[in-house]
C-alpha positions as a Python dict, from the first residue, in 0.01 Angstrom:
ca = {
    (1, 'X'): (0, 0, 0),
    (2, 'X'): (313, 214, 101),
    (3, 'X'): (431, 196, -296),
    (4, 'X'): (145, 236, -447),
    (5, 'X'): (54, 525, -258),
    (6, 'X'): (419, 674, -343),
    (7, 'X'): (362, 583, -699),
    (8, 'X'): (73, 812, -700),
    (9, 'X'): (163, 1118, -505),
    (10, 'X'): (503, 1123, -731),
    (11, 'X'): (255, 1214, -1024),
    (12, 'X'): (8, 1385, -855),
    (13, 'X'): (284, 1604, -721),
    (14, 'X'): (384, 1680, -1090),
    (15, 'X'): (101, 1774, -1162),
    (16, 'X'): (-50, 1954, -846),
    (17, 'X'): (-232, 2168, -830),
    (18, 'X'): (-406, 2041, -1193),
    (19, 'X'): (-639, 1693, -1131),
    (20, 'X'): (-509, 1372, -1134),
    (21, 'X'): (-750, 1112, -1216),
    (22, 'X'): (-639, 762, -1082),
    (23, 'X'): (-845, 438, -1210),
    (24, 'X'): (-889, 182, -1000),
    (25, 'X'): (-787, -149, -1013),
    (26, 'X'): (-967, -317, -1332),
    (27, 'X'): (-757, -654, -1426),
    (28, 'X'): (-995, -913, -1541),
    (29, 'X'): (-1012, -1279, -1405),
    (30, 'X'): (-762, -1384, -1674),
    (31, 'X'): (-489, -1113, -1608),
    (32, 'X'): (-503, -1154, -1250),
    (33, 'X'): (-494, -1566, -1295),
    (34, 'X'): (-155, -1463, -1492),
    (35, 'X'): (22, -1329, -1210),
    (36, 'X'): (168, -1606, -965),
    (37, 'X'): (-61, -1775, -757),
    (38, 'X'): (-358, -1625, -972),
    (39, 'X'): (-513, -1943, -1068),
    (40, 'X'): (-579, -2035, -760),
    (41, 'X'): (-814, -1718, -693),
    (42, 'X'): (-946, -1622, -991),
    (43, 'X'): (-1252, -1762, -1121),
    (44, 'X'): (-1247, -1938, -1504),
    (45, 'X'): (-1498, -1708, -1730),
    (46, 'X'): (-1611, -1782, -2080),
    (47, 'X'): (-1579, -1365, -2113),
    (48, 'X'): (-1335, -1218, -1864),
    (49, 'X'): (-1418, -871, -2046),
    (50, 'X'): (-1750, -857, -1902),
    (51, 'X'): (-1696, -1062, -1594),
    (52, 'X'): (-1561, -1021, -1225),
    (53, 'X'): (-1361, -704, -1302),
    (54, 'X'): (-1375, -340, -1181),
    (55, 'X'): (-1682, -222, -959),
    (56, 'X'): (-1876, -571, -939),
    (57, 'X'): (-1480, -705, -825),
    (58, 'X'): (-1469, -421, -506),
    (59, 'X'): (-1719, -545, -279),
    (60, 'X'): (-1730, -849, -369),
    (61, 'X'): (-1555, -1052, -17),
    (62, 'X'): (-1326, -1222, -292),
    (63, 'X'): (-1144, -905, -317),
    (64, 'X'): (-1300, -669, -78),
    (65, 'X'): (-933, -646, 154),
    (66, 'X'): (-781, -552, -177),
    (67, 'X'): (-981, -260, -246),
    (68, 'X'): (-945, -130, 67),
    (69, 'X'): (-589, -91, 65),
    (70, 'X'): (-612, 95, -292),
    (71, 'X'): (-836, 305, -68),
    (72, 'X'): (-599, 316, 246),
    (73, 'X'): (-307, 398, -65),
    (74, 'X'): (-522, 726, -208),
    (75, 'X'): (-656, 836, 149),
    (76, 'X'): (-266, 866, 225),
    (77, 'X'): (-225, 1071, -80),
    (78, 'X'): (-482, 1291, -10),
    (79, 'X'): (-521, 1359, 364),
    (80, 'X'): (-101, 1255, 468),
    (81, 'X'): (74, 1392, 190),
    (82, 'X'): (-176, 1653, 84),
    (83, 'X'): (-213, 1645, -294),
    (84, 'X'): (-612, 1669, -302),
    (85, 'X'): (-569, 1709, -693),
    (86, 'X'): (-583, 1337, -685),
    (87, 'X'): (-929, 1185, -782),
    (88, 'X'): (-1087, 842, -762),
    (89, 'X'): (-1227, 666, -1086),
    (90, 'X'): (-1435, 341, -1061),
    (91, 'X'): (-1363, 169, -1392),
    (92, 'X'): (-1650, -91, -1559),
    (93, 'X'): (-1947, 40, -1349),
    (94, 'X'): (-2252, -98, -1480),
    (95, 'X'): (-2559, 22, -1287),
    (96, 'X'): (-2629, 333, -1051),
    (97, 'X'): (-2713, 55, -767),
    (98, 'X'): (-2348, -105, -813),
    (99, 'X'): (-2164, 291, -812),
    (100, 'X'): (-2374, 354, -475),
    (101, 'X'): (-2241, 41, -315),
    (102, 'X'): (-1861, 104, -426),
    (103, 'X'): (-1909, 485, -374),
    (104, 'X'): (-2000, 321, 35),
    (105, 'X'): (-1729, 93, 65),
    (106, 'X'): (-1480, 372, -43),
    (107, 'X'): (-1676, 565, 246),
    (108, 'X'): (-1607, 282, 499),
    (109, 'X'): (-1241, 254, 359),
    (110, 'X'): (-1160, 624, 450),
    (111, 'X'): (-1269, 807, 122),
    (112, 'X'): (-1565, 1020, 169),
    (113, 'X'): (-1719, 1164, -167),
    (114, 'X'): (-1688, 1541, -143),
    (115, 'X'): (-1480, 1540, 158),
    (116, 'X'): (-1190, 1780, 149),
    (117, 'X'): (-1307, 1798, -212),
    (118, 'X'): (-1281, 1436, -338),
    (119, 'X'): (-1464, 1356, -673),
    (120, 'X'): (-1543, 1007, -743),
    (121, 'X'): (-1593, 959, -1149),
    (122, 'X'): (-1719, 615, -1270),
    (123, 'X'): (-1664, 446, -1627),
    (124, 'X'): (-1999, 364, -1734),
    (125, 'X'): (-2080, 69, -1966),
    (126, 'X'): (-2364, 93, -2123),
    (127, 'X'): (-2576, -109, -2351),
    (128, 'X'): (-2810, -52, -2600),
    (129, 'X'): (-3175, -175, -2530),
}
């Protein structure tokens, strides 16, 4: 969490005070069962672009601890190291229900939507009907 949130006050810092928009993690199920030890988590999907990946992957208990420390990693950005340029994007978001329940979990991980001027943007996917 310490690196990552390093990583991203090095840039926000080059950029401060001008937004920095960081996206969330969105690997799919096949990326992630690339890295060591993957295939052992990650479920097998017939379409890992449309599958257990960005919002519908945050809250889900599978991967819940992990989103909170991407949380923990910005909240240090922004409140310890003070470069509130830095914004939080929720990638793959699919309904207004699911960016409600992430929007709360980012809430209960430290990262309070409007708070000391934090903007949450989501990715939308949308479909034609």
């Amino acid at each position: 969490m310490s690196r990552l949130a390093e990583g991203i006050a090095r840039i926000a810092a080059a950029f401060y005070p001008k937004p920095v928009i960081v996206r969330m993690s969105d690997f799919k199920s096949n990326e992630y069962a690339m890295l060591i030890g993957g295939q052992e988590f990650e479920p097998t999907e017939e379409n890992p672009m449309l599958g257990f990946r960005g919002a519908s992957r945050y809250y889900d208990e599978r991967y819940r601890e992990g989103f909170q420390l991407e949380c923990l990693a910005l909240e240090r950005v922004r409140e310890q190291m003070g470069l509130v340029n830095v914004k939080a994007m929720i990638p793959f978001c699919r309904t207004v229900e699911e960016a409600q329940r992430v929007v709360d979990l980012m809430t209960e991980f430290g990262l309070q939507q409007g708070q000391n001027d934090l903007e949450i943007y989501a990715c939308a996917s949308c479909r034609q009907m």
